[in-house]
DRENDO-1510 file (C-alpha; in Angstrom, 1 decimal, always signed):
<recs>
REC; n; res; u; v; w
REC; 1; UNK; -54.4; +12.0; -59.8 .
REC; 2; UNK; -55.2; +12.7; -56.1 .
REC; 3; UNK; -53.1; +11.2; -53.4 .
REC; 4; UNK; -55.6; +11.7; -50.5 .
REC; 5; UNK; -55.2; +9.0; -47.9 .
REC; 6; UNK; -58.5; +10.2; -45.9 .
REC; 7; UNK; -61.2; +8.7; -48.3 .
REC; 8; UNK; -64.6; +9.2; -47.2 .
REC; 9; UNK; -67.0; +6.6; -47.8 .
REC; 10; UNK; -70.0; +8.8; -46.8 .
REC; 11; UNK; -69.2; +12.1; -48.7 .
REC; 12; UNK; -68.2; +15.3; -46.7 .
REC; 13; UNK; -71.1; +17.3; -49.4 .
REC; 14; UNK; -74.3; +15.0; -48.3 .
REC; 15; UNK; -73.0; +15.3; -44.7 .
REC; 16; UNK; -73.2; +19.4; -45.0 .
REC; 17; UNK; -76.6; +19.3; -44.7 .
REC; 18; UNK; -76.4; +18.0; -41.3 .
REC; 19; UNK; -73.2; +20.3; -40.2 .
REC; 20; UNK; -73.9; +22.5; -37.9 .
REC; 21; UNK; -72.5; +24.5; -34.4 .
REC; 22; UNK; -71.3; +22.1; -32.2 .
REC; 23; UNK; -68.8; +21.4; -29.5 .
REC; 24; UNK; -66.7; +19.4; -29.0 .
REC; 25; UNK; -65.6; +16.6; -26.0 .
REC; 26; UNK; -61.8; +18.7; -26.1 .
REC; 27; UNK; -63.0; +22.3; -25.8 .
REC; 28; UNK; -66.3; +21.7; -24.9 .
REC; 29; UNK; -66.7; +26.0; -24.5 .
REC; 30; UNK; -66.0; +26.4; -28.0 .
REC; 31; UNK; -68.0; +25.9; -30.8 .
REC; 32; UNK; -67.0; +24.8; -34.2 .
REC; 33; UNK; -68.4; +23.4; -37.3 .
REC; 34; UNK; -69.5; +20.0; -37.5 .
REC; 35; UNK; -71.5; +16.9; -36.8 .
REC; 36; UNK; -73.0; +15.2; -33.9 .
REC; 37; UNK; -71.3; +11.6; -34.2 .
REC; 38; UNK; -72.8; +8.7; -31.6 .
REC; 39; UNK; -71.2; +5.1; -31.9 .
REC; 40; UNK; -72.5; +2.1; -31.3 .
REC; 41; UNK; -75.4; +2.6; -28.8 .
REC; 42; UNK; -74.2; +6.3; -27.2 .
REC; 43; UNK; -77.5; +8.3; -26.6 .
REC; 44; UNK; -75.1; +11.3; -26.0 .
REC; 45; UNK; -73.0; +12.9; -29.5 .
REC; 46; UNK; -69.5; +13.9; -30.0 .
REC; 47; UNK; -69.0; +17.5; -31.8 .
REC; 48; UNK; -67.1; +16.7; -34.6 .
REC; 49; UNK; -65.6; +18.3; -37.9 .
REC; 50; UNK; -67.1; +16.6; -41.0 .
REC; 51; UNK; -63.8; +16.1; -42.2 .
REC; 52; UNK; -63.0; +13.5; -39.6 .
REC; 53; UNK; -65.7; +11.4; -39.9 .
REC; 54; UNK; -66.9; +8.4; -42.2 .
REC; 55; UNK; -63.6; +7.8; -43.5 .
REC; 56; UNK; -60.9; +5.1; -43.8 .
REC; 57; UNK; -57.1; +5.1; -45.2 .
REC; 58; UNK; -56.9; +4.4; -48.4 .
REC; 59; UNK; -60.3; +2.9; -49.3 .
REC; 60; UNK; -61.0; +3.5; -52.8 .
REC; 61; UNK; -57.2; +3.4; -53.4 .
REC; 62; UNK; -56.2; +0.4; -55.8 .
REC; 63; UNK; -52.6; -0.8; -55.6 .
REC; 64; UNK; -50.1; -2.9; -57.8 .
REC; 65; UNK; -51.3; -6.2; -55.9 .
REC; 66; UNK; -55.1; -5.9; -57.8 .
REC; 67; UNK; -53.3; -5.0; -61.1 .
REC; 68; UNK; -55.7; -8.3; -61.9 .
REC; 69; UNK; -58.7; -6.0; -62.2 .
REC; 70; UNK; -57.1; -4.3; -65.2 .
REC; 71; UNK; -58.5; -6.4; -67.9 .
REC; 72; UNK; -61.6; -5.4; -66.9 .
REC; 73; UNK; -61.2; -1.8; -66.1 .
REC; 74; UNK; -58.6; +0.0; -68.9 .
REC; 75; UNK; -58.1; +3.3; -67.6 .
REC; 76; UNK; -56.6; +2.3; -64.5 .
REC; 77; UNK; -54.5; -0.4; -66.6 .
REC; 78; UNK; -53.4; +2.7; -68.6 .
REC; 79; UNK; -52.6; +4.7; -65.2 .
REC; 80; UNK; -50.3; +1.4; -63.9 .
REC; 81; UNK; -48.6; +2.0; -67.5 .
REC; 82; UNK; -48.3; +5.2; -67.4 .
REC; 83; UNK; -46.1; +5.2; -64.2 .
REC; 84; UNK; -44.2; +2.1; -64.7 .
REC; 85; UNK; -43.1; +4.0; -68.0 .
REC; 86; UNK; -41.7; +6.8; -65.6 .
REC; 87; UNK; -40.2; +4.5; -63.1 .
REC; 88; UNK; -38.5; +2.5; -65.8 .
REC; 89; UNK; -37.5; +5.7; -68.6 .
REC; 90; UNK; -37.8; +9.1; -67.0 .
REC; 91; UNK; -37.3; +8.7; -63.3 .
REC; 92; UNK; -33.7; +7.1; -63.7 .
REC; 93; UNK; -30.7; +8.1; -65.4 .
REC; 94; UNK; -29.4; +6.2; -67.5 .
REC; 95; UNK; -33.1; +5.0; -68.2 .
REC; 96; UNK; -33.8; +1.1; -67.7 .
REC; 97; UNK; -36.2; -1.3; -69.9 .
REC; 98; UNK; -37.2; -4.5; -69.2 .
REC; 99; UNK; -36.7; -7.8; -71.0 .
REC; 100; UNK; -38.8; -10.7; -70.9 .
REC; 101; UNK; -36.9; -13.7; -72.6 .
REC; 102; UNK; -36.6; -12.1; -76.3 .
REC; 103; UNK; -38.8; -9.7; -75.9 .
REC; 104; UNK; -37.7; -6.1; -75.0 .
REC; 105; UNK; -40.0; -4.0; -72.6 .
REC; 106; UNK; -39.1; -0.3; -73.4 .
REC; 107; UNK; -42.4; +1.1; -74.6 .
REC; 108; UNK; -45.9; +1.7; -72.9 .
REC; 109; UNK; -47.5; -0.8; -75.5 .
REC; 110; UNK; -44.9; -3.2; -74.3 .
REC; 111; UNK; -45.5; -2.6; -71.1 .
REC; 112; UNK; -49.4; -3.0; -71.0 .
REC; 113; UNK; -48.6; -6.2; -73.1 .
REC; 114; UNK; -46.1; -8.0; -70.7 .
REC; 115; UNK; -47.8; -6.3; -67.5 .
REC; 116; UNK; -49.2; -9.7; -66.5 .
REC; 117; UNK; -45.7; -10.9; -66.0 .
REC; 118; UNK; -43.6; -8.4; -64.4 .
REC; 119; UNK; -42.2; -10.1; -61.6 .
REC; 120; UNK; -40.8; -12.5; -64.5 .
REC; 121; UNK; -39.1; -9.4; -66.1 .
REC; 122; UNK; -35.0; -8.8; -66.0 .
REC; 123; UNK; -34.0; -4.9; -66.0 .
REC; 124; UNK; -31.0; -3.6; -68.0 .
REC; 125; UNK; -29.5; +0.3; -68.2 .
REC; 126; UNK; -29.6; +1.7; -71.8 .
REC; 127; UNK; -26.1; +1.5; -71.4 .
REC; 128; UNK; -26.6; -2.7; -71.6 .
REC; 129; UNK; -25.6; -3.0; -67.9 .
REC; 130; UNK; -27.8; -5.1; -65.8 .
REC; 131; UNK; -30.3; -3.2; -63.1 .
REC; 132; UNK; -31.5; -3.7; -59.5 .
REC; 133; UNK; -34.2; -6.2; -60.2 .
REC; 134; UNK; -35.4; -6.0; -56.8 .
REC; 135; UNK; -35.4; -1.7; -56.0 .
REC; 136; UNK; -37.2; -1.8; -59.6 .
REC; 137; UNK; -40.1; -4.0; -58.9 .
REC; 138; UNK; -40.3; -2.5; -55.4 .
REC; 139; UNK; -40.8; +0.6; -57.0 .
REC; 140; UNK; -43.5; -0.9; -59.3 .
REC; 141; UNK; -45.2; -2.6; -56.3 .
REC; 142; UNK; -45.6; +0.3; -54.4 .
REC; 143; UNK; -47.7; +2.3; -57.2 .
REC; 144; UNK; -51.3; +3.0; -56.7 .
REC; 145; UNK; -54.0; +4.6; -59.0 .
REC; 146; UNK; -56.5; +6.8; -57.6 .
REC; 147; UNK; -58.6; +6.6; -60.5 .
REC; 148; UNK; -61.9; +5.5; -58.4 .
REC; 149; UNK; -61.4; +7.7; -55.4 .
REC; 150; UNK; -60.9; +11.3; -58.0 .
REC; 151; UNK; -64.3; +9.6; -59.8 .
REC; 152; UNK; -66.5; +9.2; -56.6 .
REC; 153; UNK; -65.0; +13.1; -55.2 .
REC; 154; UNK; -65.6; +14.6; -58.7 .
REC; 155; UNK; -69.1; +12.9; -59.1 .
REC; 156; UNK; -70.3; +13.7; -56.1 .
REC; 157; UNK; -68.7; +16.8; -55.1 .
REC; 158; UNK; -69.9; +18.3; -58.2 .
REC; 159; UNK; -73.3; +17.1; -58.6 .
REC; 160; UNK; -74.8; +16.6; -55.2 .
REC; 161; UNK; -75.9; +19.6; -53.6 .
REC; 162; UNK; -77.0; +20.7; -57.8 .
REC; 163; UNK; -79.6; +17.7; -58.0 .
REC; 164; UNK; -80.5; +17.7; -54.5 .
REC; 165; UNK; -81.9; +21.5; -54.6 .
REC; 166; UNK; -83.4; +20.4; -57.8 .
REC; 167; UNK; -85.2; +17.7; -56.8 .
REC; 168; UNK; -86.8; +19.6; -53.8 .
REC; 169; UNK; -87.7; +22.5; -56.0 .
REC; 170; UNK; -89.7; +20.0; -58.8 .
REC; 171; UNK; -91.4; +18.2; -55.8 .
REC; 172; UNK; -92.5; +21.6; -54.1 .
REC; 173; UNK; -93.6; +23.5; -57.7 .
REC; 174; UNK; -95.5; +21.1; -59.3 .
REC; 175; UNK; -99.2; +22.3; -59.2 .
REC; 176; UNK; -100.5; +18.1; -59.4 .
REC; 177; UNK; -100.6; +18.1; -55.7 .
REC; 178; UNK; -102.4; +21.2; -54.8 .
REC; 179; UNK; -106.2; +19.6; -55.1 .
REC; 180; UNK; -104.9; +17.4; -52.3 .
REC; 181; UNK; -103.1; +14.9; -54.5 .
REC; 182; UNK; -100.0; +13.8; -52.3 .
REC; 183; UNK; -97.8; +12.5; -56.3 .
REC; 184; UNK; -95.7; +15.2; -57.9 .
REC; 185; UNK; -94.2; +14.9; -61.3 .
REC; 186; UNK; -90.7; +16.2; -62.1 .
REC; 187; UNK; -88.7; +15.6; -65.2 .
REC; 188; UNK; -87.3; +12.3; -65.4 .
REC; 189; UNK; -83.7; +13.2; -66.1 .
REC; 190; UNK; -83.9; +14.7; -62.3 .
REC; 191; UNK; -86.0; +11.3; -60.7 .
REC; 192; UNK; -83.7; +9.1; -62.5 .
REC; 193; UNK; -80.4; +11.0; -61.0 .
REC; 194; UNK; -82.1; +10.7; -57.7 .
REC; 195; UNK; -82.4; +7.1; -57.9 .
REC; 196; UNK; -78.9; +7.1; -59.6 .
REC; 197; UNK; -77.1; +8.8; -56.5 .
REC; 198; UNK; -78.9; +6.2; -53.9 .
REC; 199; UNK; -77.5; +3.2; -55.7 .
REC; 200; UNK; -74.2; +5.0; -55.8 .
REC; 201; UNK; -74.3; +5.5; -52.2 .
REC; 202; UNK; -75.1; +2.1; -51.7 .
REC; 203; UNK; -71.9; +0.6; -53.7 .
REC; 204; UNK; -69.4; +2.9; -52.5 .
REC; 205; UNK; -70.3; +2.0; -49.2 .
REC; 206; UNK; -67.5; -0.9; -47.9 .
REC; 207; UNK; -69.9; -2.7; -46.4 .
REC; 208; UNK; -72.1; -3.4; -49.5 .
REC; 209; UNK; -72.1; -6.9; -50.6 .
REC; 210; UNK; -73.6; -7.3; -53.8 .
REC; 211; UNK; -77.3; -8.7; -52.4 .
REC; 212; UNK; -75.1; -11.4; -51.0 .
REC; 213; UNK; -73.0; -12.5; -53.6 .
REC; 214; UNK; -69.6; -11.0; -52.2 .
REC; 215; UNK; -70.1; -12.9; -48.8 .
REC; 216; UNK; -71.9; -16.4; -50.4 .
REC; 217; UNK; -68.0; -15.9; -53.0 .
REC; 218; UNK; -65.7; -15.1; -50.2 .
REC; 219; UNK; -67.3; -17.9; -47.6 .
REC; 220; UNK; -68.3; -20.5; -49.6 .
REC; 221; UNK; -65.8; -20.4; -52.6 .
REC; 222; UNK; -62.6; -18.8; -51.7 .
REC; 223; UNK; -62.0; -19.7; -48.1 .
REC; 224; UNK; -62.7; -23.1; -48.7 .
REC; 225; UNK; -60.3; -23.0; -52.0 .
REC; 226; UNK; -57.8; -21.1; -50.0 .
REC; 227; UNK; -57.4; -23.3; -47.5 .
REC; 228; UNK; -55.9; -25.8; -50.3 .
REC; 229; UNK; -52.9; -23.5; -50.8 .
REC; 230; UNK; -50.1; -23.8; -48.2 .
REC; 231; UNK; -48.0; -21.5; -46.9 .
REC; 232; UNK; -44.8; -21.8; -48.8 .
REC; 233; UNK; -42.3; -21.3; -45.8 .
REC; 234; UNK; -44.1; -23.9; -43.4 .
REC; 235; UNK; -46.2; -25.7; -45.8 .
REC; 236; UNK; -49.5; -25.1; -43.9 .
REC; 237; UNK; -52.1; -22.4; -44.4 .
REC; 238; UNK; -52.7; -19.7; -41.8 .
REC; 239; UNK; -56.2; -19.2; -40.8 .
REC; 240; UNK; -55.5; -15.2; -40.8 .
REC; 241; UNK; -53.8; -15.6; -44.0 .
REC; 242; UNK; -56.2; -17.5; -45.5 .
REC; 243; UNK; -59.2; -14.4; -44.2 .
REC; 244; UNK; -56.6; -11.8; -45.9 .
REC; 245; UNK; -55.9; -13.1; -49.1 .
REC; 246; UNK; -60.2; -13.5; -49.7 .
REC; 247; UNK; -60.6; -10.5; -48.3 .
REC; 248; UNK; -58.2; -8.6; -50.6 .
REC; 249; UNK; -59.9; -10.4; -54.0 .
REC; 250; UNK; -63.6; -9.4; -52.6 .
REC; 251; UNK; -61.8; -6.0; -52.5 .
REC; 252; UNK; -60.8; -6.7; -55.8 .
REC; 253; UNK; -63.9; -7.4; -57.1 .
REC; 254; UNK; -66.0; -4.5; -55.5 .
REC; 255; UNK; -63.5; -2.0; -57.0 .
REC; 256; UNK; -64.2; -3.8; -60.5 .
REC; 257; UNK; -67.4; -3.0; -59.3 .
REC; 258; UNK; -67.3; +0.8; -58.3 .
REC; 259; UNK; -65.1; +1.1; -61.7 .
REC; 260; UNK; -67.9; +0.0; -63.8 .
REC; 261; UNK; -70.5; +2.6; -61.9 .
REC; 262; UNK; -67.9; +5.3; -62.7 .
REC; 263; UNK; -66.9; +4.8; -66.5 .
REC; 264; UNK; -68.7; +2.2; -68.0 .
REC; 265; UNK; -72.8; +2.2; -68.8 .
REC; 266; UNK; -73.6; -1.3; -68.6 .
REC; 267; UNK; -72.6; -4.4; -66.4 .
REC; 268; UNK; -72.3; -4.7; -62.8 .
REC; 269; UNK; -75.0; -4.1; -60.0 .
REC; 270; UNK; -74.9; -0.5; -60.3 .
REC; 271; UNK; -76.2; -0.8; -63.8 .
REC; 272; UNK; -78.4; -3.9; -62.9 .
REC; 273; UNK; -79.9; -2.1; -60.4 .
REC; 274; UNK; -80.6; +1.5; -61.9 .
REC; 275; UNK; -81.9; -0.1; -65.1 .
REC; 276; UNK; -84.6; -2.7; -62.9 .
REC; 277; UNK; -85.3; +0.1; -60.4 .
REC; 278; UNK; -86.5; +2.7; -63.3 .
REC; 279; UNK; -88.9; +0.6; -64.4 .
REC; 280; UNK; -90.1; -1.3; -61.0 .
REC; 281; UNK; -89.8; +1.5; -58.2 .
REC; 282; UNK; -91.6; +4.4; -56.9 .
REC; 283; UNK; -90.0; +6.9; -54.5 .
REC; 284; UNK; -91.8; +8.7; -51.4 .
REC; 285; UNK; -90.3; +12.3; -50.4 .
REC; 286; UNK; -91.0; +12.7; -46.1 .
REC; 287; UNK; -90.8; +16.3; -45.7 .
REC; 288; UNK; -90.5; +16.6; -41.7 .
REC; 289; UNK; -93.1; +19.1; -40.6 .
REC; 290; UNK; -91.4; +22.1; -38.4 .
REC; 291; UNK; -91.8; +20.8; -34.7 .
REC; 292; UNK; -91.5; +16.8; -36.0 .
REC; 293; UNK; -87.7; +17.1; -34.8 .
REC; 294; UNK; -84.9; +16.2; -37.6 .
REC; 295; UNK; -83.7; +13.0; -39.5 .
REC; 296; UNK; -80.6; +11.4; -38.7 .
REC; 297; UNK; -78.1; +10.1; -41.0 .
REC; 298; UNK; -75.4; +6.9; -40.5 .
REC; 299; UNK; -72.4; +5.3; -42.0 .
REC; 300; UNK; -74.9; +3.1; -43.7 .
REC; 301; UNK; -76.9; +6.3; -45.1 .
REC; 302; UNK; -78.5; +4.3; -48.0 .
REC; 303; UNK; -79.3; +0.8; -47.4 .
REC; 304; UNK; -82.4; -1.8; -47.7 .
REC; 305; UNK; -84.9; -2.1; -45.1 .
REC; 306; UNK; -87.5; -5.1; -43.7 .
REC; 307; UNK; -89.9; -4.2; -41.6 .
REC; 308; UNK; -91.6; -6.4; -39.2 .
REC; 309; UNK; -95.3; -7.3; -39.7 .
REC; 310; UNK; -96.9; -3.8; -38.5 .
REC; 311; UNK; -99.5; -1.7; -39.1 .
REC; 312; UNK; -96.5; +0.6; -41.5 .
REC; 313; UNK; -95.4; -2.0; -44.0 .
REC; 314; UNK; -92.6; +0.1; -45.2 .
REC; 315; UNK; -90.2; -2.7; -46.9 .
REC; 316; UNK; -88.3; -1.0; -49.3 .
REC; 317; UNK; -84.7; +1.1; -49.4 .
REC; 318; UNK; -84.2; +4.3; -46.6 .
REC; 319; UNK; -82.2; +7.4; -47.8 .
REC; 320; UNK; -82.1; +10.3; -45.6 .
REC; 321; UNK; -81.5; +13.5; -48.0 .
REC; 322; UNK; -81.1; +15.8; -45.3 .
REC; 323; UNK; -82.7; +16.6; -41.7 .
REC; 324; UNK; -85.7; +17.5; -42.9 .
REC; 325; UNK; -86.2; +15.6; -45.8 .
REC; 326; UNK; -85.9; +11.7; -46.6 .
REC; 327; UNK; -86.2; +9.3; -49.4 .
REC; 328; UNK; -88.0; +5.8; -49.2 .
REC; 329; UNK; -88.2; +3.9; -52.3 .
REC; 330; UNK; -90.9; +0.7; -52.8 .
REC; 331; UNK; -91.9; -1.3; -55.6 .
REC; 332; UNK; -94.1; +0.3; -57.5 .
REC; 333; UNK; -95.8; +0.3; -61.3 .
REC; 334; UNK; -95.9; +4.4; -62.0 .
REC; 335; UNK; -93.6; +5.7; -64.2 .
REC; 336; UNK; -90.1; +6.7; -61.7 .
REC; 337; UNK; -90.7; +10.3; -61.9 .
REC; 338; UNK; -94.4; +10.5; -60.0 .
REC; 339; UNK; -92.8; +11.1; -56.9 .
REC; 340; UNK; -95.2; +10.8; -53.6 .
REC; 341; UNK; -94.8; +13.7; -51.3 .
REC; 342; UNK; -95.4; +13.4; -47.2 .
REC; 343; UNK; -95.2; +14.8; -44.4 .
REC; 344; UNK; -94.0; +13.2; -41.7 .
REC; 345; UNK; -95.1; +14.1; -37.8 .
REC; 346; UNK; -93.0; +13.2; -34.9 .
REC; 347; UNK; -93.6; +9.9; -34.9 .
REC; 348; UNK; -92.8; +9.4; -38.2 .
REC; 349; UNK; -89.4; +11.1; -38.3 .
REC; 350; UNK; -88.8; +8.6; -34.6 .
REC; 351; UNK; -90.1; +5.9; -36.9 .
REC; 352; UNK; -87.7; +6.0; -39.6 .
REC; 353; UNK; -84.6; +7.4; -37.2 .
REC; 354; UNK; -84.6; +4.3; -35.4 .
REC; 355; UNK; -84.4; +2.2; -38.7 .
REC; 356; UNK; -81.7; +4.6; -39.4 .
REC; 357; UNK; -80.0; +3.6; -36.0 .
REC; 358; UNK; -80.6; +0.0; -36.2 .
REC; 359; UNK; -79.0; -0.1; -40.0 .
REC; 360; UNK; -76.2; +1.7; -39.1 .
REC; 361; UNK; -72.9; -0.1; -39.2 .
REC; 362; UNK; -71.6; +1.8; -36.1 .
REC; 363; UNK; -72.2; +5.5; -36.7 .
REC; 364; UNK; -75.7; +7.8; -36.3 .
REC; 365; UNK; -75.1; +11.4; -37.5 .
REC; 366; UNK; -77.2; +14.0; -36.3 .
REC; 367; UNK; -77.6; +17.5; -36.2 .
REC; 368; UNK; -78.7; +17.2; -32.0 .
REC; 369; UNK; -76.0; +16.4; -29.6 .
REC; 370; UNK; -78.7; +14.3; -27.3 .
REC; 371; UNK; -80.9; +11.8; -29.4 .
REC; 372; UNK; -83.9; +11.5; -26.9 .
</recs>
């Protein structure tokens, strides 16, 4: 298991295809490596490494205090096992086991059975001498399993850069479009891991909100319930308290979520959405002609877009692949893998970068330090 405590929610392998030389603010005479970044409104970029962007500390990190999730995802409940067995028999000498009224915790079955109730457990040494209940369960609190971040890495590490060079070679060798016709037909297995890797790009993301149904769950449910539940020291609730403990089960239930994408085939929106999308969308490849200028990317690289009532009625989802390629995907009744290929002119690349831009959550990536 990895112990990696920058976790990038946009990966550092789609955002090589927009690395390039840059400078940076610090030695602005020296070039490196890297990214354009602009936050928030700047029209001017920032050189910067691709490792140091798009990240937060500990993201996709689960610790102890979501062991609730377990029921529903098993591996990690067999990683928490795995290292309270060490903590409790191989880590100390003599080794310690737990008891919970008659029932003695010594084995990883026992464990995983009694898990539920740990804080209820007493300790005891081998030896029949009681143990530090306190320094144990600290121990036990401070685990984590990085069972969803070494998923996301190995997925897309692996994969990316593979399916996205095959996916521009089927588009640009299929003869269908040479009598004028803008659809191509690739293989399915390749259209369907396109459309696969844009809904994982849209989970992973820790802004995504489940169409709605994280926010309408942590507003209207469990703020409203939480605010039932006094604090225990001053018997009122605190209205930070009360944001923090919904917070942390939303992040509960999105890494139920992102577990389910990773190891299980069915359930969840990932699923929900890859199985409904296969059937009821179409994708369009832009392919930015040589003097159209590049696409941009964002922290928000793969999200849903509304346009207004406009001559382009482009309502659909937004994917930039690369800077000179990008992904929109619309309803649509042809089978997933006729693909429509474009070309997109100046305006068009301005077009969908400012959708880009206004989607963003406070990011723009770009390849171009000035974005005029």
């Amino acid at each position: 298991m990895g112990t990696t405590k920058k976790q990038h929610y946009v990966p550092r392998v789609y955002l090589k295809a927009w690395e390039t030389s840059v400078t940076t603010d610090q030695e602005p005479n020296k070039q490196i490596q890297g990214v354009y970044r602009l936050d928030h409104d700047e029209k001017r970029g920032h050189g910067t490494p691709i490792t140091a962007v798009l990240w937060e500390s500990r993201l996709y990190t689960v610790d102890f205090a979501h062991s609730y999730i377990t029921q529903s995802c098993p591996k990690i409940l067999a990683d928490f096992v795995e290292q309270i067995y060490e903590i409790l028999r191989i880590k100390r000498t003599p080794p310690v086991y737990g008891k919970l009224g008659y029932s003695v915790i010594k084995t990883k079955s026992s464990i995983r059975k009694h898990l539920s109730e740990i804080d209820q457990w007493d300790f005891f040494y081998d030896t029949g001498d009681r143990a530090r209940k306190n320094a144990i369960l600290n121990d036990i609190h401070a685990i984590n399993s990085y069972l969803i971040e070494d998923g996301l890495d190995s997925h897309f590490e692996t994969h990316w850069q593979s399916l996205l060079e095959q996916f521009i070679t089927e588009m640009n060798s299929d003869e269908s479009g040479i009598d004028g016709k803008s659809e191509r037909h690739i293989s399915m297995e390749t259209a369907k891991d396109m459309l696969a890797f844009f809904f994982m790009m849209l989970c992973r993301n820790p802004r995504f909100d489940g169409t709605g149904i994280y926010s309408w769950i942590r507003d209207d449910i469990l703020v409203p319930a939480f605010r039932g539940e006094p604090d225990t020291q001053s018997g009122e609730s605190n209205g930070n308290e009360i944001e923090g403990w919904a917070d942390d089960f939303i992040d509960g239930l999105w890494y139920a979520e992102l577990y389910r994408m990773l190891y299980k085939n069915k359930g969840g929106h990932f699923h929900t959405f890859l199985d409904i999308g296969s059937q009821r969308l179409q994708m369009i490849l832009f392919e930015a002609y040589g003097d159209a200028g590049d696409f941009i990317t964002s922290d928000n690289p793969a999200f849903q877009y509304h346009s207004v009532p406009e001559s382009k009625n482009m309502n659909g989802y937004i994917f930039p692949l690369s800077p000179k390629y990008l992904l929109f995907i619309g309803s649509g009744n042809l089978p997933i893998n006729i693909v429509d290929m474009r070309y997109a002119d100046r305006n068009t690349v301005a077009y969908f970068n400012q959708a880009i831009s206004r989607n963003k959550v406070q990011t723009v990536i770009s390849r171009c330090r000035d974005l005029s």
